[in-house]
C-alpha positions in Angstrom: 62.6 71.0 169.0 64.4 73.0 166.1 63.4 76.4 165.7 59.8 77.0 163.7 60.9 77.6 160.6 58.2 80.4 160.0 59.6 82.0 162.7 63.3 81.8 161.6 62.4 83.6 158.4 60.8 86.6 160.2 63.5 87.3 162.2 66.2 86.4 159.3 63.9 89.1 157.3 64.5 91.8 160.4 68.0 91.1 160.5 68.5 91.5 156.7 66.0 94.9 156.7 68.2 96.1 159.9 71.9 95.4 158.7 72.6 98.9 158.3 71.7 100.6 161.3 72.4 97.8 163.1 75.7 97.7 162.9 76.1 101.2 163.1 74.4 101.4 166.2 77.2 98.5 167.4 79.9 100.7 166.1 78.8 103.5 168.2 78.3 101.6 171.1 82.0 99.8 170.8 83.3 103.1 170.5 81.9 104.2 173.7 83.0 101.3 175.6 86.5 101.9 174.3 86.4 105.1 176.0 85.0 103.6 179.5 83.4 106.0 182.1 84.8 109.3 182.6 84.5 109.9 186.4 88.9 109.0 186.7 89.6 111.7 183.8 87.2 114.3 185.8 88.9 117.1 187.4 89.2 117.2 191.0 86.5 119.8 191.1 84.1 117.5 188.6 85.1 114.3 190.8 84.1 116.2 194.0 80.5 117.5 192.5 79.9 113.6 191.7 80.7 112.3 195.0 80.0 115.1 197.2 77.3 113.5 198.7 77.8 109.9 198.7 78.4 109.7 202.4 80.4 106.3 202.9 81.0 105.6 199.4 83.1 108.8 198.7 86.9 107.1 199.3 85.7 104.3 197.3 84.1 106.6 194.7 87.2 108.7 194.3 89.8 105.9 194.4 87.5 104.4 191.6 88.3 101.1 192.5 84.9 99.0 193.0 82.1 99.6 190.1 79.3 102.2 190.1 75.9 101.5 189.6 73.8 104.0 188.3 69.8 103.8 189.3 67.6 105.4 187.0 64.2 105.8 188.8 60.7 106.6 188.0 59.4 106.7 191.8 56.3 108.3 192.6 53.8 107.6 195.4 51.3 108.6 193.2 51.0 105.4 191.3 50.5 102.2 193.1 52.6 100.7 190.4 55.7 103.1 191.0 55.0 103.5 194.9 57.5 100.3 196.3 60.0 101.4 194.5 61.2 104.4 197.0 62.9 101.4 199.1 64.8 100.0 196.1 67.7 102.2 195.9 68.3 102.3 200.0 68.9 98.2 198.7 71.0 98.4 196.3 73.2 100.7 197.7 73.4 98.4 200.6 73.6 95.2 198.2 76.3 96.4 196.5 78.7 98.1 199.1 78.8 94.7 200.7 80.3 93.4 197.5 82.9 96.6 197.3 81.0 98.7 194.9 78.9 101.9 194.8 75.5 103.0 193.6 74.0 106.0 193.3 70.5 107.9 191.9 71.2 108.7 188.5 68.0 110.4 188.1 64.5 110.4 188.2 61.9 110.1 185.2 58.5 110.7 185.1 55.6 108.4 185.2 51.6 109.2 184.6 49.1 106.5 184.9 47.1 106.1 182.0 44.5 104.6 184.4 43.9 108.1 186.0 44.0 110.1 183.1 41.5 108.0 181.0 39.0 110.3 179.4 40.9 113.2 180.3 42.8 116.0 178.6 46.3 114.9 180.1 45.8 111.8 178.4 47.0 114.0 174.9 50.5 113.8 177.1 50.8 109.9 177.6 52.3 108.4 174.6 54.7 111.2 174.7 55.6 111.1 178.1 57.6 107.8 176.6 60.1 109.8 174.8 60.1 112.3 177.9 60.9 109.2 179.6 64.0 108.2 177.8 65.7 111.7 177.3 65.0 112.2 181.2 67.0 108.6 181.1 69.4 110.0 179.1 70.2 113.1 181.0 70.5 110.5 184.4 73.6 108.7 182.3 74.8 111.8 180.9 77.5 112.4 183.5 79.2 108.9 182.5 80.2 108.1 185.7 78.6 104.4 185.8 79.7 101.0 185.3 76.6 99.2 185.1 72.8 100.6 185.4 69.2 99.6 186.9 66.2 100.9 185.4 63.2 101.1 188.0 59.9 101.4 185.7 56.8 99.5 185.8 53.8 100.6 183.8 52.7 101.9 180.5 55.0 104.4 178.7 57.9 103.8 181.3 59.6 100.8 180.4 59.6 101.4 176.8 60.9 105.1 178.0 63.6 103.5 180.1 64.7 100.9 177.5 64.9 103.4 174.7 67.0 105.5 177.2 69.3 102.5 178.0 69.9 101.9 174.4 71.3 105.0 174.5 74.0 103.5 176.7 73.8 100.0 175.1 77.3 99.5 176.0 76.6 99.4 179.9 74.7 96.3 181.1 71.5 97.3 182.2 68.9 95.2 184.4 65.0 96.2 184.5 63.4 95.6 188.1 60.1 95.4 188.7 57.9 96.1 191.8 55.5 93.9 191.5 51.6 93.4 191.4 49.5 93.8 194.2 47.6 91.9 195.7 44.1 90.6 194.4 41.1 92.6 195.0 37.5 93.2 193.7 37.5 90.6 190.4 38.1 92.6 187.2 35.2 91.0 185.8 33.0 92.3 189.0 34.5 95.9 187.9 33.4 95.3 184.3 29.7 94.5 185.5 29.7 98.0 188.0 31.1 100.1 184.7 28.9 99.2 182.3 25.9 99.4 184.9 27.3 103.1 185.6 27.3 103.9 182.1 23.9 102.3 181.3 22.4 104.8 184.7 21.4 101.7 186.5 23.8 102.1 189.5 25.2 105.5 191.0 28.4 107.3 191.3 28.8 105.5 195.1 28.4 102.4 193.7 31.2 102.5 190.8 33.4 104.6 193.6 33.3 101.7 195.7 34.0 99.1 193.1 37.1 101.1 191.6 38.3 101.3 195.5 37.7 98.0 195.4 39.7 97.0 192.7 42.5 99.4 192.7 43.3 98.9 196.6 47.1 98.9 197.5 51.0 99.5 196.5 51.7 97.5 193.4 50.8 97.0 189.6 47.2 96.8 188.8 46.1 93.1 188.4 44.6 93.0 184.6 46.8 92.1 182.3 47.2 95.7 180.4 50.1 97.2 179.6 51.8 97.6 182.5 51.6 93.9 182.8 53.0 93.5 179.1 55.3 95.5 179.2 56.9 93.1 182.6 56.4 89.8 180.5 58.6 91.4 177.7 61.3 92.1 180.3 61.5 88.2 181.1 60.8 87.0 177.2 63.6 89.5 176.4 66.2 89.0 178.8 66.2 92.3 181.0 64.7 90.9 184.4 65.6 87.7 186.5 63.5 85.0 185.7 60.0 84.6 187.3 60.3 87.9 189.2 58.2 90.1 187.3 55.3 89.1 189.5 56.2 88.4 193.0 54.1 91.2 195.4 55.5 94.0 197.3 56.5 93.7 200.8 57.4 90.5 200.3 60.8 88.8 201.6 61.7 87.2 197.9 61.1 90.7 196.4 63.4 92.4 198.4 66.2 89.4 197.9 65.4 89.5 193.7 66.4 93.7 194.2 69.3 92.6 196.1 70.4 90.3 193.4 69.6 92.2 190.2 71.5 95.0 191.7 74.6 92.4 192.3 73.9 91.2 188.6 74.3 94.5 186.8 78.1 95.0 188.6 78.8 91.7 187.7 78.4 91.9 184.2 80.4 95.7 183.7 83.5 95.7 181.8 85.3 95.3 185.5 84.9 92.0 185.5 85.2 88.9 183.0 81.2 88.2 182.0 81.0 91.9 180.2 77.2 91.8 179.2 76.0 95.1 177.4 72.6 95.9 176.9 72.9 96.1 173.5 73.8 92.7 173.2 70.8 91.5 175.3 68.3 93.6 172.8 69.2 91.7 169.6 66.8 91.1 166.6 66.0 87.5 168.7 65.4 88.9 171.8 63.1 91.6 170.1 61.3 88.7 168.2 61.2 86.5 171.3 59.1 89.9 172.4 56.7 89.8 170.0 56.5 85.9 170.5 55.5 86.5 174.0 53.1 88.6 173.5 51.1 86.7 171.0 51.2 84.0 173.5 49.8 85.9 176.2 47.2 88.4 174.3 48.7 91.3 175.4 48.4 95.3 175.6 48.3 96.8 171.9 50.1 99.5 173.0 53.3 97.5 172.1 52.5 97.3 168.7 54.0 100.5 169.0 56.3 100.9 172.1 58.2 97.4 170.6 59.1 99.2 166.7 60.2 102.3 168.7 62.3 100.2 171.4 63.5 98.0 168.5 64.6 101.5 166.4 66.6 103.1 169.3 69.2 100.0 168.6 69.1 100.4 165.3 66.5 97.4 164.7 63.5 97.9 162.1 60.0 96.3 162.9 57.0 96.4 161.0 53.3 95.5 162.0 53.6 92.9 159.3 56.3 91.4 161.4 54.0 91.2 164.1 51.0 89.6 162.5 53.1 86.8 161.1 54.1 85.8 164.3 50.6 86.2 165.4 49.5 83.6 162.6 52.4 81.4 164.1 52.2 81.3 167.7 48.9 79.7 169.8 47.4 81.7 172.8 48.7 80.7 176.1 47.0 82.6 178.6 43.5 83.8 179.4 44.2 86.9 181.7 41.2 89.5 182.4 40.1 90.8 179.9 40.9 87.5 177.8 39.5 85.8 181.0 38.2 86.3 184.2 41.9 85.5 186.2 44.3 88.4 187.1 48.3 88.1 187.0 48.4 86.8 190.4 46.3 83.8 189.6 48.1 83.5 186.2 51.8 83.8 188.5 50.4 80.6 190.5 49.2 78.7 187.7 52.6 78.7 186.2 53.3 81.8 185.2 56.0 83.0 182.7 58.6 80.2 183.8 55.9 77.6 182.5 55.3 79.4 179.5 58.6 79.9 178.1 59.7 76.2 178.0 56.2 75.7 176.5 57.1 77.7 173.7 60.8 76.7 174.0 60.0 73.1 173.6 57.8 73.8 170.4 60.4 76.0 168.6 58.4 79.6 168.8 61.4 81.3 171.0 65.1 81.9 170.2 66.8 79.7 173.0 70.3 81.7 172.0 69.9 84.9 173.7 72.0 86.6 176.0 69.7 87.7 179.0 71.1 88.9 182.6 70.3 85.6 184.1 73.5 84.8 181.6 73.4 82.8 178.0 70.1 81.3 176.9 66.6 81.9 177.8 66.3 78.5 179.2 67.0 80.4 182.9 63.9 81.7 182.3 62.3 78.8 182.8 63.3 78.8 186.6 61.3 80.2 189.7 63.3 81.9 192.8 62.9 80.4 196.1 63.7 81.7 199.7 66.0 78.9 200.9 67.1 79.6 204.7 66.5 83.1 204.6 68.8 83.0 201.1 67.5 83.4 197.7 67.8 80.1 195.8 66.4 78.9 192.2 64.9 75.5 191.0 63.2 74.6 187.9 60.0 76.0 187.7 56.6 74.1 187.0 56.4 71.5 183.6 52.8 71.3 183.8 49.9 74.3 184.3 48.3 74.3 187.3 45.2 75.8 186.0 44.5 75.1 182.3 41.5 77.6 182.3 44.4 80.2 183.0 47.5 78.9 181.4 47.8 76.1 179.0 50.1 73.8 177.6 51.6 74.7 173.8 50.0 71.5 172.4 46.4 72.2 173.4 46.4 76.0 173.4 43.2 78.5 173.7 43.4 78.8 170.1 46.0 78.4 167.7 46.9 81.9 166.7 48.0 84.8 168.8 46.0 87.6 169.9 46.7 90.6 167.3 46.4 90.8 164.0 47.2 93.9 160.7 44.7 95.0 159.0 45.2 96.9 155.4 42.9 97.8 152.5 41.3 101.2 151.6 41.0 102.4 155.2 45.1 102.1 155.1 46.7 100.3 157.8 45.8 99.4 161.2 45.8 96.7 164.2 43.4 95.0 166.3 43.4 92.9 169.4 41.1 89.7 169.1 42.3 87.4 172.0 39.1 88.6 174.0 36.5 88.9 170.7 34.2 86.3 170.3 35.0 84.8 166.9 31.3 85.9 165.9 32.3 89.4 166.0 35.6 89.2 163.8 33.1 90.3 160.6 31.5 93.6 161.2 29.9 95.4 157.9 27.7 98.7 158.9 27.6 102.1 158.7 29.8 104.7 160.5 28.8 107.2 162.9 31.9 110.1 163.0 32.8 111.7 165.7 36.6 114.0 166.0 36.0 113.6 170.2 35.5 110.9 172.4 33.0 112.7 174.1 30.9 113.4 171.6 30.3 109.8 171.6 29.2 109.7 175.4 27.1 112.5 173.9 25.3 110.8 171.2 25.3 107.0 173.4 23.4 109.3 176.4 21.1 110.7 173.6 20.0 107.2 172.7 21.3 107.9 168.9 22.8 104.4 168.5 19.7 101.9 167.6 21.2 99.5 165.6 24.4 98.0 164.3 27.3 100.9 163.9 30.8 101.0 163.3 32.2 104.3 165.5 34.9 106.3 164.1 36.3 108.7 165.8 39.3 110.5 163.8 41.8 113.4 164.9 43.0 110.9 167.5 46.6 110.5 166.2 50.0 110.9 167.1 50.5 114.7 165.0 46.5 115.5 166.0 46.9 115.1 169.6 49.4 112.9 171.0 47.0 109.7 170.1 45.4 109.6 173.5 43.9 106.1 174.1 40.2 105.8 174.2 39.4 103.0 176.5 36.8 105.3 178.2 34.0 104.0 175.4 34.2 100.4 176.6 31.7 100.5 178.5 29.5 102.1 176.1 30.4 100.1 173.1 30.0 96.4 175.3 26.4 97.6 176.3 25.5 97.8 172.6 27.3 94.8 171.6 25.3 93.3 174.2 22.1 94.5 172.7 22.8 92.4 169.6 24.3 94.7 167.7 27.1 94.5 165.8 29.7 97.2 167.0 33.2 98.3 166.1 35.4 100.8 166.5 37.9 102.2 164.2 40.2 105.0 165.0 43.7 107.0 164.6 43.8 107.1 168.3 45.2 104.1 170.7 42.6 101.8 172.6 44.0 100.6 175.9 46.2 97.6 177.0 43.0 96.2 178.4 41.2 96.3 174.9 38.4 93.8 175.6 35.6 92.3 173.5 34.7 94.8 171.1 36.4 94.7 168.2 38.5 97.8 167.8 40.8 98.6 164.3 43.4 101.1 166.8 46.2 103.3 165.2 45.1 103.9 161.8 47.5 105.1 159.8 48.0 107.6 157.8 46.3 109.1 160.5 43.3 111.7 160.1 45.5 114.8 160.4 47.5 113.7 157.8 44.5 113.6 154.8 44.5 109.7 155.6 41.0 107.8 154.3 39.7 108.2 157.5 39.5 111.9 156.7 37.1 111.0 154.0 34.2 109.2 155.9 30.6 110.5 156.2 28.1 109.7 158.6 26.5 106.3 156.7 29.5 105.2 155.0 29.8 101.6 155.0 33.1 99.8 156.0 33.4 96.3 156.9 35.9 95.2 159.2 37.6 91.4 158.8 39.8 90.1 161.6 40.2 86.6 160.3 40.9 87.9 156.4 43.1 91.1 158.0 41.0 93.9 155.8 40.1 96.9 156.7 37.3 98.3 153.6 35.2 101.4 152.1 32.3 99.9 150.8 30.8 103.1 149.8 31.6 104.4 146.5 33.0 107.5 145.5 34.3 108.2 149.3 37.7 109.3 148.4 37.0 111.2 145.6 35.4 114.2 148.3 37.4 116.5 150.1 39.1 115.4 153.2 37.7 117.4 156.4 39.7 119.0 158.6 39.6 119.8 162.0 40.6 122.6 164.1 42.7 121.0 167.1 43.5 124.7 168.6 41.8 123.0 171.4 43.8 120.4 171.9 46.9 122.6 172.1 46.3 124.4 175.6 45.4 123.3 178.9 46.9 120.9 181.5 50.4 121.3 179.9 49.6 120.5 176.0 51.2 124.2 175.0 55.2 122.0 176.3 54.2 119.5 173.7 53.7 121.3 170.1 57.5 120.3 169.1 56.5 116.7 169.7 53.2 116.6 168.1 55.3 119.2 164.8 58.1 116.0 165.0 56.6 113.3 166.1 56.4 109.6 163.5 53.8 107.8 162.3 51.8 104.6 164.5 53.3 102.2 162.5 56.7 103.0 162.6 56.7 103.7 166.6 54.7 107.2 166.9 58.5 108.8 168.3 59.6 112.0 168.1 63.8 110.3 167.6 64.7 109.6 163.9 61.6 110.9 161.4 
């Protein structure tokens, strides 16, 4: 089917917005390849630091003959998510000296798990830990000593980290490999139930202990589809992992042979050989379009209505929210993954999974079939599934039909016709919401405000019994510049137990929500943010705003609001403690929600 014409005009209206730095950002990258890596015009002395301890590979690292693969790692075995990946490079070294080539740890980045600092002071650190992520990425390729790099990153800030970091390099190819979720536990929406029991005081500490245990319960990514899980369903829709891996479980023999192979891929495609693939190339204003396509189609984490504009700016590519919420208007909802459902990404994998879904939306014209990806040209690989074929990896076409349409559905009979986020604008300014999981009931939400400049102060006031009837909860001072815009997902609970009262509940904030925003409606990331004398600096306890998903408005009902003096808040507070003080050049430098919330470029 030709391309959706709708769909052509958004990214036609990218390209044309982006021309400039575009093709400056090409420039620069041509430039650099022109120049090549530097480890044969090293000194003897330089040469010898690089290679000093590469065991084996030092004759073949010094004679420069075979390609060097550069691994750029953010192992920890703190996080589940991060844990598998101390085997990986132990692989590729071995994958690609059997092939005549070299690979060595680049460097490490950090990763923090937003799931254990929920509620928490160190949350103030997560959304900057991204652009920690990619200069820590940046240092690894600093020595320019690599033909070719792998990015190991699975979970929230990371991967947009490590791709902003590998933009940086654009002119090496890159491939993104995952680890991998793990295996299915306690049912998320079993979890759901034990939360909001805890929070309501009907069951103990023991009993939500044993639930999270539960749940949470081995190496690999956690099984909702947050934004961990996104953020691997944009590395398929865009090109940077080989197809249908990005949710094969650790330990298993295919996801050893898929880290074999991606390693073999990034070699192949350096400038040694004849298929030279850069990065930048893959990450074109399609590919970055095909990303926003895929996650309308799968409801995914709001986070990357953020971590997508700054990804797309670090190649010189401008996004907008309105961008998004066109193709949101465009593209029908695919997937019903917990919290949009009750399966995890393990039952969504078996039903079909990403292969299925990208010749869905192939076959009706919602994806660019043009791009270049590291499977090679056009996303139509990505409609393939890896098989182990006598004890060698092997592909075949993947699945044409879903095998579980209350998980994964077919393009021309889709959970509902639009995608799963959606801009909001009017006197509030501008903002974004996630209503893939809200009951269509609760897209219109007119009541008073209660404001709060803490997220505990809420838990306060909910314990206190102060919320007896319908509310919209503001809580301000949550930006990017006010704290680091730590995500909120903590009041779930809370908010869900009052919905469930029958009444009608919202939340609007500065702050982020949580890549597993569920059935409350939630206006996230309002921008100008609080600190900044946005509106939201203007509310009052009693104000009335209404809140309209389906019309995309965000409104002050109450007269005269903006004509008062903005409040402001002393964030001394949030300044100190659990590393904060490292941060006050981020939060002085750092950009606004809507164009990325980065400290590079404002």
């Amino acid at each position: 089917m030709p391309l959706n014409q709708t769909l052509a005009q958004i990214t036609d209206r990218i390209i044309k917005r982006s021309a400039q730095s575009r093709a400056a950002y090409l420039a620069r990258m041509e430039a650099a390849r022109r120049q090549g890596p530097s480890r044969g015009h090293l000194s003897c002395s330089g040469q010898a630091h690089a290679f000093a301890a590469a065991g084996p590979d030092q004759s073949q690292l010094a004679t420069g003959q075979g390609g060097n693969l550069g691994i750029v790692t953010a192992y920890n075995d703190m996080l589940s998510a991060h844990q598998p990946f101390e085997r990986y490079p132990t692989l590729i070294r071995d994958a690609v000296r059997a092939n005549g080539g070299t690979a060595q740890v680049a460097g490490g980045v950090p990763a923090m798990c937003d799931g254990v600092t929920q509620g928490e002071a160190s949350m103030e650190l997560s959304l900057f830990s991204r652009d920690v992520i990619a200069m820590a990425a940046g240092v690894a390729l600093s020595h320019n000593t690599f033909d070719a790099a792998v990015f190991l990153g699975v979970c929230d800030k990371i991967v947009p980290g490590l791709v902003i970091g590998a933009q940086v390099f654009g002119h090496l190819p890159a491939v993104f490999i995952p680890a991998g979720p793990m295996t299915s536990g306690l049912q998320n929406d079993e979890k759901a139930k034990v939360r909001q029991q805890f929070a309501a005081g009907e069951v103990g500490r023991d009993a939500l202990m044993a639930a999270e245990m539960a749940a949470y319960h081995g190496p690999g990514t956690c099984t909702f589809y947050g934004t961990a899980n996104t953020n691997q369903m944009l590395m398929e829709f865009m090109g940077l992992h080989l197809p249908s891996s990005s949710f094969v479980n650790p330990g298993a023999e295919i996801r050893d042979a898929l880290t074999v192979e991606a390693a073999h891929r990034a070699l192949s495609m350096s400038d040694l050989g004849d298929s030279y693939t850069p990065v930048c190339e893959i990450l074109s204003e399609k590919a970055f379009v095909n990303g926003m396509v895929g996650l309308m189609a799968t409801g995914g984490s709001t986070n990357l209505l953020i971590h997508l504009i700054a990804m797309a700016r670090a190649g010189g590519i401008t996004l907008d929210w309105q961008d998004f919420s066109d193709v949101s208007d465009i593209v029908p909802l695919l997937a019903r993954v917990y919290p949009n459902g009750l399966a995890d990404v393990n039952h969504f994998h078996a039903a079909g999974g990403l292969g299925y879904m990208i010749g869905q939306l192939l076959d009706a014209g919602l994806l660019h079939p043009d791009t270049k990806t590291v499977a090679g040209e056009g996303l139509h690989h990505y409609t393939q599934e890896p098989f182990m074929d006598g004890g060698k990896l092997a592909w075949r076409a993947g699945t044409t039909e879903s095998l579980n349409t209350g998980i994964l559905r077919p393009a021309s009979e889709p959970f509902q016709t639009s995608g799963g986020l959606k801009r909001l604008s009017g006197s509030l300014g501008t903002s974004v919401i996630k209503i893939s999981a809200v009951d269509p009931a609760h897209h219109l939400i007119e009541a008073p405000v209660r404001v709060f400049h803490d997220q505990n102060e809420v838990k306060a006031a909910f314990k206190a019994g102060e919320f007896e009837g319908d509310v919209i909860v503001v809580v301000r001072f949550q930006g990017p510049r006010a704290n680091g815009m730590p995500e909120l997902h903590s009041l779930t609970p809370m908010l869900g137990i009052l919905q469930g009262r029958g009444y009608k509940v919202a939340l609007v904030t500065d702050g982020r929500m949580s890549g597993a925003s569920g059935k409350v409606p939630a206006a996230i990331h309002v921008s100008p943010e609080a600190l900044d004398g946005g509106p939201i600096a203007y509310l009052q306890d009693g104000d009335v705003l209404r809140l309209d998903a389906s019309a995309g408005t965000l409104e002050i009902l109450t007269e005269g609001v903006l004509d008062r003096e903005a409040v402001v808040a002393d964030m001394s507070h949030n300044h100190f403690g659990t590393g904060r003080e490292l941060f006050a050049p981020f939060r002085n430098a750092v950009g606004t929600a809507d164009t990325g919330a980065s400290v590079f470029g404002n």
